[in-house]
KOLBA-772958 format. One line per 5 residues: number of its first residue (from 1); their letters; for each residue x, y, z of C-alpha. Coordinates in Angstrom, 1 decimal. Example, Ala and Ser with C-alpha at 12.3 -4.5 7.8 and 13.67 -1.06 7.14 Angstrom:
1> as> 12.3 -4.5 7.8 ~ 13.7 -1.1 7.1;
REM end
This chain:
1> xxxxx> -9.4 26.7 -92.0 ~ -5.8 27.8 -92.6 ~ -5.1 30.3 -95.7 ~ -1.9 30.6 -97.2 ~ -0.1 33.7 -98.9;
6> xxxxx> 0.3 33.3 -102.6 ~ 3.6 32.7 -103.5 ~ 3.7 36.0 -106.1 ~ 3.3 37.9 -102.6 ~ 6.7 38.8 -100.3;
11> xxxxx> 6.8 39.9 -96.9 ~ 6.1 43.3 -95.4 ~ 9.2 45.9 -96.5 ~ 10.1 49.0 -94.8 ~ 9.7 51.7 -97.1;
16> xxxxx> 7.9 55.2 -98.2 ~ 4.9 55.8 -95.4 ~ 4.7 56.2 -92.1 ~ 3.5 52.4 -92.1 ~ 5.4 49.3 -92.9;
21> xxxxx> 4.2 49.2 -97.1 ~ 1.9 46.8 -97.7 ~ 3.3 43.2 -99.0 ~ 4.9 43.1 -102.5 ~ 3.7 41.6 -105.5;
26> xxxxx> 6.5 40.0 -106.6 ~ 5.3 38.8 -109.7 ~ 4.6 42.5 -110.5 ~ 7.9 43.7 -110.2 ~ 9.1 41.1 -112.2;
31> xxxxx> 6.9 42.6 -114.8 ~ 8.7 45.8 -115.0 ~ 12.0 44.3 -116.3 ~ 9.7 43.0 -118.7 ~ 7.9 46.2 -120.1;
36> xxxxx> 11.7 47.9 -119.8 ~ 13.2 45.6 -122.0 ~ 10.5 45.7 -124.1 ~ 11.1 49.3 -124.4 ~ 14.9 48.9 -124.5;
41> xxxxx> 14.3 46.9 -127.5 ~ 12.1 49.6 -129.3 ~ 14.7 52.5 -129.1 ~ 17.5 50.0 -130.0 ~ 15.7 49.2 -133.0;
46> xxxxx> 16.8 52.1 -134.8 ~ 20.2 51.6 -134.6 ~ 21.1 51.8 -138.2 ~ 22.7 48.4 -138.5 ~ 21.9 45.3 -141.5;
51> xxxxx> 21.6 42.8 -138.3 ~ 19.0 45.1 -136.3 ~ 17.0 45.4 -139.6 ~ 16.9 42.2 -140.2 ~ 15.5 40.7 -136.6;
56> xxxxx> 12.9 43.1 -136.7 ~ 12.1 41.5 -140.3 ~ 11.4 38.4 -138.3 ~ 10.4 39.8 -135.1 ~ 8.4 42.3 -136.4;
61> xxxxx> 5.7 44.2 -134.3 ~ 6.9 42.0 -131.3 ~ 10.2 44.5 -131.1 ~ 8.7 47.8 -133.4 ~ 5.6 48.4 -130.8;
66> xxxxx> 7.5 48.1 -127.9 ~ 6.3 52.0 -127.2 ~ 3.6 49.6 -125.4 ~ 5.9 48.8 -122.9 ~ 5.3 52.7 -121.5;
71> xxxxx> 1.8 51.7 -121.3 ~ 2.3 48.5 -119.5 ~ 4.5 50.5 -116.8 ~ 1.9 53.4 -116.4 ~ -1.1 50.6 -115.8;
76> xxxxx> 1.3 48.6 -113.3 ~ 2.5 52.1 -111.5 ~ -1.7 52.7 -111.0 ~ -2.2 49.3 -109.2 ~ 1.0 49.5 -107.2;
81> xxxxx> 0.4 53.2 -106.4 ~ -3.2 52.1 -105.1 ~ -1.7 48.7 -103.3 ~ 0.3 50.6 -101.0 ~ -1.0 53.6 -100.4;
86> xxxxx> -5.1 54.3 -101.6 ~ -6.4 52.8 -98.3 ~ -4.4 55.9 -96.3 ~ -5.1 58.8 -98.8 ~ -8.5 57.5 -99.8;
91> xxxxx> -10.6 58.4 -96.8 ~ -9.8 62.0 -96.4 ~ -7.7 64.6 -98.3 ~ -5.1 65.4 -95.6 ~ -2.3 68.0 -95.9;
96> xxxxx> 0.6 65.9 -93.4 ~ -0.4 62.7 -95.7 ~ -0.2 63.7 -98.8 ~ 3.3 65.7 -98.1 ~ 4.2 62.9 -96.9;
101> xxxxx> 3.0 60.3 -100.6 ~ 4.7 63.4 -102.9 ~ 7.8 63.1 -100.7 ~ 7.9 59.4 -100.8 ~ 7.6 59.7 -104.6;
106> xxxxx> 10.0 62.1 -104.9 ~ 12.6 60.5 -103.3 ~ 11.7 57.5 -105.5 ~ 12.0 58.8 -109.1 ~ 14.1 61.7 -108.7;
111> xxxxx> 18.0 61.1 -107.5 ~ 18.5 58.7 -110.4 ~ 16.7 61.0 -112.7 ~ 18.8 64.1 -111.5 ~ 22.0 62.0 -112.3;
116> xxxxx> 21.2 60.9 -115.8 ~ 19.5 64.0 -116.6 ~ 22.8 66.2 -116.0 ~ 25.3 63.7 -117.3 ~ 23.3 64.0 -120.5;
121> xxxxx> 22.4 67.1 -119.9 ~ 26.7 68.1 -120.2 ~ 26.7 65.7 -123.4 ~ 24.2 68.0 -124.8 ~ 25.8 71.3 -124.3;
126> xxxxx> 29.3 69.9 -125.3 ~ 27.2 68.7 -129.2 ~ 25.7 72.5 -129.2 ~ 29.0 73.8 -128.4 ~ 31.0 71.6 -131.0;
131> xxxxx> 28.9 69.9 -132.9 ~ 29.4 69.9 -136.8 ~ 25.4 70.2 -137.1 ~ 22.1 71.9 -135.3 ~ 21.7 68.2 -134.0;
136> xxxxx> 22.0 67.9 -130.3 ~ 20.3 64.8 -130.3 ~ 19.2 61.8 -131.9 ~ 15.0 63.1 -131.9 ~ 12.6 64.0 -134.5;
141> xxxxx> 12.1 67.4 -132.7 ~ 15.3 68.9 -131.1 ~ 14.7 69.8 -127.9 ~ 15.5 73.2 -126.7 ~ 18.8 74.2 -124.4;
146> xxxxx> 17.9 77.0 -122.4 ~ 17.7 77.8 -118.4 ~ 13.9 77.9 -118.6 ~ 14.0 74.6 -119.8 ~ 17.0 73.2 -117.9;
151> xxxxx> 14.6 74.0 -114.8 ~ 11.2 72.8 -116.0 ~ 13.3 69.2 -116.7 ~ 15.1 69.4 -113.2 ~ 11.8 69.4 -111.7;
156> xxxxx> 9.6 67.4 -114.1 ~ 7.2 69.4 -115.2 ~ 8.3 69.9 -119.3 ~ 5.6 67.9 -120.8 ~ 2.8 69.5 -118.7;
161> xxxxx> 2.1 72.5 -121.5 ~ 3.4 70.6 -124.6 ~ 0.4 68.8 -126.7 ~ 2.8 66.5 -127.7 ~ 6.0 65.0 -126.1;
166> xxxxx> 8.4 65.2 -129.2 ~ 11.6 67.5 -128.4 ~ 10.1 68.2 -124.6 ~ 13.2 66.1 -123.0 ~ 16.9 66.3 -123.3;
171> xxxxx> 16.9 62.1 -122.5 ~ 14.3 61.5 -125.0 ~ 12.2 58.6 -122.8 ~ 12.0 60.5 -120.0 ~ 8.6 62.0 -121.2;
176> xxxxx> 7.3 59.5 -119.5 ~ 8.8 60.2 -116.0 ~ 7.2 63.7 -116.1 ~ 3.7 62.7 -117.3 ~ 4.1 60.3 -114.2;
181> xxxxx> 4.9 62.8 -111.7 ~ 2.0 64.2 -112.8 ~ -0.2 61.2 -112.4 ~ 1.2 61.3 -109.0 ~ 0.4 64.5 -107.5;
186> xxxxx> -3.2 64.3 -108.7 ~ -3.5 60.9 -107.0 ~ -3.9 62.0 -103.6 ~ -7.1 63.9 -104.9 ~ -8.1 61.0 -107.6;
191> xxxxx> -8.2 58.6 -104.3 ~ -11.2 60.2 -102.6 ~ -12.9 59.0 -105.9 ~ -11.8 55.8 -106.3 ~ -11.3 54.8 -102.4;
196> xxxxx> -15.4 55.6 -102.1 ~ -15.8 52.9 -105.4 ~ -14.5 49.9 -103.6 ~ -17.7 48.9 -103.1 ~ -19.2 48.5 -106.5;
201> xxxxx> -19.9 45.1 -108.4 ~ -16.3 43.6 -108.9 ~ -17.5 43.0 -112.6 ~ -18.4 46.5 -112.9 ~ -15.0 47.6 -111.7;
206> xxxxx> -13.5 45.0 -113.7 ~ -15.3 46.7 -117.0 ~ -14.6 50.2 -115.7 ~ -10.7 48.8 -115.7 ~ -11.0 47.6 -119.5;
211> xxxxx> -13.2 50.8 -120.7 ~ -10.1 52.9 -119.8 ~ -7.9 51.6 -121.9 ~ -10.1 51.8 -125.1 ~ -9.1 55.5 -125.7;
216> xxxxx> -6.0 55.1 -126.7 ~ -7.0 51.1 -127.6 ~ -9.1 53.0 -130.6 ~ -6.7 55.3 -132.0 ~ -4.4 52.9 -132.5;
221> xxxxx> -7.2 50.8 -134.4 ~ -8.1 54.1 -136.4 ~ -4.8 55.2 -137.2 ~ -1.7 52.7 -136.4 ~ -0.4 55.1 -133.6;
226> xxxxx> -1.6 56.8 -130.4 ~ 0.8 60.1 -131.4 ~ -1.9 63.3 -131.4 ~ -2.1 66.5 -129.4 ~ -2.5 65.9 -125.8;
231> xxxxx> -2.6 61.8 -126.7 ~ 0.0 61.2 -123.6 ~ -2.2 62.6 -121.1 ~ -4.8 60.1 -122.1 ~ -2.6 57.2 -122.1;
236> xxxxx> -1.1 58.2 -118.7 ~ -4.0 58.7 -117.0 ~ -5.8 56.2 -118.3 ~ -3.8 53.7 -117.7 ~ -2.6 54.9 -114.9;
241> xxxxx> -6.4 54.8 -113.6 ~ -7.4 51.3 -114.9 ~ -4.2 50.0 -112.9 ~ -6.7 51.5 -110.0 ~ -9.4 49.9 -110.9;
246> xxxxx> -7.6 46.3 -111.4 ~ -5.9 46.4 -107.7 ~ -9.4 47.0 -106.4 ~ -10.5 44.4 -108.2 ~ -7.7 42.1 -106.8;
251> xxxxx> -8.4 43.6 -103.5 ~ -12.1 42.5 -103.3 ~ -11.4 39.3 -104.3 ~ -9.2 38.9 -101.6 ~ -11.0 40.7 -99.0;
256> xxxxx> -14.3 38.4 -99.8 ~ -12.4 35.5 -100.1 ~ -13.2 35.3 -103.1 ~ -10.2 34.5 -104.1 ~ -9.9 31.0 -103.8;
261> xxxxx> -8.2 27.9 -105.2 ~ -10.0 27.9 -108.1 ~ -9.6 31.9 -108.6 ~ -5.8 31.2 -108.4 ~ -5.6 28.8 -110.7;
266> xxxxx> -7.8 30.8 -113.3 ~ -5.7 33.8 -113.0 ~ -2.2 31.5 -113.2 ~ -3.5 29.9 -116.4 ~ -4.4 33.5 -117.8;
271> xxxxx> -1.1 34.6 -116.5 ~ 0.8 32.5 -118.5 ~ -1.6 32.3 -121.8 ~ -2.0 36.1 -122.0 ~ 1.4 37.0 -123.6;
276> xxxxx> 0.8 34.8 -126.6 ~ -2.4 36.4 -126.9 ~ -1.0 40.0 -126.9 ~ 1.9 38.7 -129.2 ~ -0.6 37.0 -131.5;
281> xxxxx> -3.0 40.5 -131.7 ~ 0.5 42.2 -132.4 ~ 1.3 40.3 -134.9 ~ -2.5 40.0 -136.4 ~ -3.1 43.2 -136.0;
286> xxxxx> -0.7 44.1 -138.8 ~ -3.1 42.5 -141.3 ~ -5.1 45.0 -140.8 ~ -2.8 48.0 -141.0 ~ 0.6 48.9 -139.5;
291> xxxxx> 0.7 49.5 -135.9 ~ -3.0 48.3 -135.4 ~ -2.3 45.7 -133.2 ~ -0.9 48.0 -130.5 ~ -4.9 47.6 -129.3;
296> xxxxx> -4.0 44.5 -127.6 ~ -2.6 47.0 -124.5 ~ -6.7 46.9 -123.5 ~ -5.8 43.7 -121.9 ~ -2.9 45.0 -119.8;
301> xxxxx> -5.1 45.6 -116.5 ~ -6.1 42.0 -117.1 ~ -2.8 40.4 -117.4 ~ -1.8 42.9 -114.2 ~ -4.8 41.8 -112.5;
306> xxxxx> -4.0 38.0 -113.2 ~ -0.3 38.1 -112.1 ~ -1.3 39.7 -108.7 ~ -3.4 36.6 -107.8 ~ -1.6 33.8 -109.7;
311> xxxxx> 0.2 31.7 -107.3 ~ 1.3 28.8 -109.9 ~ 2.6 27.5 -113.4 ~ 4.9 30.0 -115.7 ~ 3.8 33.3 -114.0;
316> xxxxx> 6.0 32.2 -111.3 ~ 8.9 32.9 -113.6 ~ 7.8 36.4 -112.8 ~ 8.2 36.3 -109.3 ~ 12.3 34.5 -109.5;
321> xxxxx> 15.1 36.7 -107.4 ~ 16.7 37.7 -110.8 ~ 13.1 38.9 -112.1 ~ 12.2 40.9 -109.0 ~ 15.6 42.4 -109.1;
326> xxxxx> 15.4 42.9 -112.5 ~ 12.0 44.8 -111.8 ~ 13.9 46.7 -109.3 ~ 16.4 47.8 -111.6 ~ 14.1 48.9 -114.4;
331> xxxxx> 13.5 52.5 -113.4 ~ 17.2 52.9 -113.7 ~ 17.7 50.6 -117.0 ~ 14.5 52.7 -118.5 ~ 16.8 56.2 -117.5;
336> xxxxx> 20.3 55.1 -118.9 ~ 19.6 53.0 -122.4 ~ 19.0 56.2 -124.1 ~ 22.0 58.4 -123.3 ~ 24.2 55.1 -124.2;
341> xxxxx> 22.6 54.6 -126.9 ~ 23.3 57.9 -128.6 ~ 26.7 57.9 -127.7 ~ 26.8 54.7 -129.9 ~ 24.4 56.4 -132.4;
346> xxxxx> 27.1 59.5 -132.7 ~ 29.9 57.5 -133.1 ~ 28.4 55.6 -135.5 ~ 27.8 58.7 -137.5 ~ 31.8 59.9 -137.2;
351> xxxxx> 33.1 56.7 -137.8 ~ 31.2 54.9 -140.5 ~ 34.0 52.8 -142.1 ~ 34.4 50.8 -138.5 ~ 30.9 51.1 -136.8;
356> xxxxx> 28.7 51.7 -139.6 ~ 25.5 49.4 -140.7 ~ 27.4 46.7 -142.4 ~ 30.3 46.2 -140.3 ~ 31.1 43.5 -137.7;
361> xxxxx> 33.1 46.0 -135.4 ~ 29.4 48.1 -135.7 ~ 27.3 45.1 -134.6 ~ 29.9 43.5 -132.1 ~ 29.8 47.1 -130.7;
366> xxxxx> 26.7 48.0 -130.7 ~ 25.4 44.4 -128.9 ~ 27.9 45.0 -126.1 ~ 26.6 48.4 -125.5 ~ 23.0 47.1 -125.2;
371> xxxxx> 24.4 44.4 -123.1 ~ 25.7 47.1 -121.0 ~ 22.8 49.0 -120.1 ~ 22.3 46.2 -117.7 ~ 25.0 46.5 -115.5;
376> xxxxx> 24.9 50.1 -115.9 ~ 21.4 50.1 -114.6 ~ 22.4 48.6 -111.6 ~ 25.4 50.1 -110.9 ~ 23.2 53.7 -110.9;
381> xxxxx> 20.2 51.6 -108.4 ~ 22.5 50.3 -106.2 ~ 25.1 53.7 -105.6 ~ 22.3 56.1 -106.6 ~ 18.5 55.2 -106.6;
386> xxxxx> 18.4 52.9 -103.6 ~ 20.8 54.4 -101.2 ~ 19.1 58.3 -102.1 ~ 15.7 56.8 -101.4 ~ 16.5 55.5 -98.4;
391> xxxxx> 17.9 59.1 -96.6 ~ 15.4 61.0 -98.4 ~ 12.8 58.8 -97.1 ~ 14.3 59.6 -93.5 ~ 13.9 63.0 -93.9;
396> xxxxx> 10.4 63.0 -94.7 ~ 7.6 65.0 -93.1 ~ 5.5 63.0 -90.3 ~ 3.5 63.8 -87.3 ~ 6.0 64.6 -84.2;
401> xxxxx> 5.8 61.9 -81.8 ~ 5.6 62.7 -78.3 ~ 8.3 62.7 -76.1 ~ 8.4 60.1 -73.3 ~ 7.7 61.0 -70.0;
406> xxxxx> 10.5 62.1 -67.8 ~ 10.9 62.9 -64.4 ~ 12.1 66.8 -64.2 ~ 15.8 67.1 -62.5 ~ 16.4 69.9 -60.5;
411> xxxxx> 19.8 71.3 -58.6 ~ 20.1 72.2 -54.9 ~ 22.9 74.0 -55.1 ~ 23.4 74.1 -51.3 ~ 22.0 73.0 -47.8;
416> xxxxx> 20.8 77.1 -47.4 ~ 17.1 76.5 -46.6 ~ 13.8 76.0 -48.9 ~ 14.2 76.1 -52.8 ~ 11.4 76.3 -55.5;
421> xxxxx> 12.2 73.2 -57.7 ~ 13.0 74.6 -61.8 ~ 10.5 73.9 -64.5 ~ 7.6 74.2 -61.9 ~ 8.3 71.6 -60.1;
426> xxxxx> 7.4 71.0 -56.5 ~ 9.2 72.7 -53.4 ~ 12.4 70.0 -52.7 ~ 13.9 70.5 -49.2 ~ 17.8 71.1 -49.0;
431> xxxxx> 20.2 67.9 -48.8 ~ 23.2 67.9 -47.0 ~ 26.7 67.9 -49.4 ~ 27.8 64.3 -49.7 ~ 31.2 62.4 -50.8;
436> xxxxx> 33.3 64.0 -53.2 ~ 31.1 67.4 -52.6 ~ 28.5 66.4 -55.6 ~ 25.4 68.2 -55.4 ~ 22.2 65.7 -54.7;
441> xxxxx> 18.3 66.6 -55.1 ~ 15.3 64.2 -54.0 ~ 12.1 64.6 -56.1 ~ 9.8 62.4 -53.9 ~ 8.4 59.2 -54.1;
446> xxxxx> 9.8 56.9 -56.5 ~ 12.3 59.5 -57.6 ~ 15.8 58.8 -57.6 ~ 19.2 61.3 -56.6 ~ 20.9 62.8 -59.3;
451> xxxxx> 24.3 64.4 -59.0 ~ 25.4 67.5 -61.8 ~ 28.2 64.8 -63.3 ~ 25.5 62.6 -64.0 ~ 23.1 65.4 -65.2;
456> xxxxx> 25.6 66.7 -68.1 ~ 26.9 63.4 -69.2 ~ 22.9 62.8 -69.9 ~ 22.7 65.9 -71.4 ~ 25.5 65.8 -73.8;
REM end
């Protein structure tokens, strides 16, 4: 019996381990342009402008709860996170492997970061400096400009004593980056626990998926939003954990075999029908208060799940070479909407009578700027992200590999009578000068001469 690989699968990439990574889902990282834009879309729906206000009168929750797109990425970042890297953490909590994860993820998130984060970072000091206002940004809670903060952002650890994210972040979205790094460096820990339930019922793990995400699932039923003290640790690590869950799911059901024709075209055809489902809960959800319908994120781990194995029908949309780049550059797109967009948002505010919300300069303006956080995002992946994460990644700690063997060379510096080989070798009797007055040495059997030219061109 022959299998085949799914067509949302690519081939084996060089990348952050020791180990070739583990195949790509390509369907899955066509799912993170997705949950950006999505994103994209939320911020940009502030823009004071008559034309934003009124597509997200028609639009409607589809655009105004794309905060859920954070959610999606942090429940996709758990199942990737476990595809390529549970099986070598999971067994044993070792020191050179972990080092090695954290650097691997460092290298990942951080150059792009770093970039954004100063450029803005200079944008914020020049509004302190000469702004007309206390405003330094375009937030409900202004954040604060001092060195202790400038160092708790360059390192990403500003949300880890704040109950709430508000204010915590020069770049407002980048909340989320820090409450990942996070996520991260308890994961090498976290896997001992979840490597050791691989085992279990696949429905139980399946349910154990799903019962994560009703946390945050419920406050949005009981109160429209998921904003209270400490709420973004909960939705981090909760989704961040049923992404977990789902891959081992996936796994087992690949590892049985389990995950046969029939699976496949299961998931496919809840691949493609679960979007209208989540868009239909967003939009019914509204009946029954504003923002309720953001409880339809309990079915992200499924929809994950489902585009993992799907091999067929519109899922494979996902899985297209402008989607999987698009995926690629979502990290970056998710980092640079929001510094363009409050440049827009500033100028705006200084210069009403040609950008403000009625005007067709303001709306031709403000489309080409979120046009343009497109090609800005990849121009920042392809000269910053990619190329960084590629020499950081060389420089990361592994295991020293042992030197080949190699026969030890040793000089006779002249026919004058028994020498004691260097380096402890054995006693090599003199050899007479030959042409051109090199110097020659004999090691023994199936050792070869070696004159001093050839010695120091070796060894330089």
């Amino acid at each position: 019996m022959t299998t085949t690989t799914p067509a949302s699968r690519l081939t084996t990439r060089s990348g952050d381990g020791v180990a070739p990574r583990p195949a790509e889902f390509r369907t899955l990282t066509g799912l993170r342009i997705v949950a950006a834009v999505w994103v994209v879309l939320f911020h940009f729906h502030f823009s004071p402008l008559d034309g934003v206000n009124a597509a997200v009168g028609v639009l409607g929750p589809l655009v105004t709860a794309g905060a859920l797109g954070v959610d999606l990425f942090f429940v996709l970042s758990g199942f990737v996170i476990a595809h390529t890297y549970l099986d070598r953490l999971g067994p044993a909590l070792r020191i050179g492997a972990t080092a090695r994860f954290v650097w691997a993820r460092a290298s990942r998130i951080w150059p792009a970061y770093a970039l954004v984060f100063h450029l803005f970072g200079i944008w914020v000091v020049a509004r302190l400096v000469w702004g007309s206002d206390d405003r330094i940004a375009f937030q409900a809670v202004q954040p604060v400009v001092s060195l202790s903060e400038y160092l708790q952002q360059l390192i990403l650890v500003q949300l880890w004593d704040a109950p709430l994210f508000d204010g915590v972040s020069w770049v407002g979205s980048t909340w989320s980056i820090s409450a990942e790094w996070l996520a991260y460096l308890l994961f090498p820990v976290a896997a001992l626990v979840f490597h050791r339930l691989r085992d279990l019922p696949v429905a139980l793990l399946a349910a154990g998926s799903l019962a994560l995400m009703t946390p945050i699932a419920w406050a949005y039923l009981l109160t429209g939003s998921p904003y209270h003290p400490w709420s973004w640790a909960v939705r981090v690590l909760c989704g961040f954990g049923a992404g977990v869950l789902a891959h081992l799911v996936v796994s087992r059901l690949q590892a049985e075999g389990r995950a046969s024709d029939r699976v496949r075209r299961w998931a496919s055809a809840t691949a493609a029908a679960l979007p209208l489902v989540i868009a239909a809960g967003l939009v019914a959800g509204e009946l029954l208060g504003p923002g309720r319908g953001g409880a339809v994120l309990v079915a992200f781990p499924v929809l994950v799940g489902a585009l993992a194995l799907a091999d067929r029908g519109p899922a494979m949309w996902l899985a297209r070479p402008w989607a999987v780049y698009g995926g690629r550059v979502s990290y970056s797109l998710y980092l640079v909407h929001i510094p363009m967009f409050e440049v827009f948002w500033l100028a705006q505010e200084h210069f009403p009578h040609l950008l403000g919300r009625p005007t067709p300069t303001g709306h031709a303006v403000g489309l080409a700027v979120l046009l343009l956080t497109l090609p800005a995002a990849a121009l920042v992946h392809g000269l910053v992200e990619e190329p960084a994460r590629l020499r950081l990644t060389r420089l990361r700690l592994r295991k020293p590999e042992p030197a080949p063997a190699a026969r030890p060379i040793v000089f006779i510096p002249a026919p004058v009578g028994p020498v004691r080989a260097a380096w402890g070798s054995a006693t090599v009797a003199p050899q007479p000068r030959r042409g051109g007055g090199a110097l020659h040495r004999r090691l023994g059997a199936g050792s070869r001469t070696v004159t001093v030219t050839e010695y120091v061109q070796r060894v330089l």
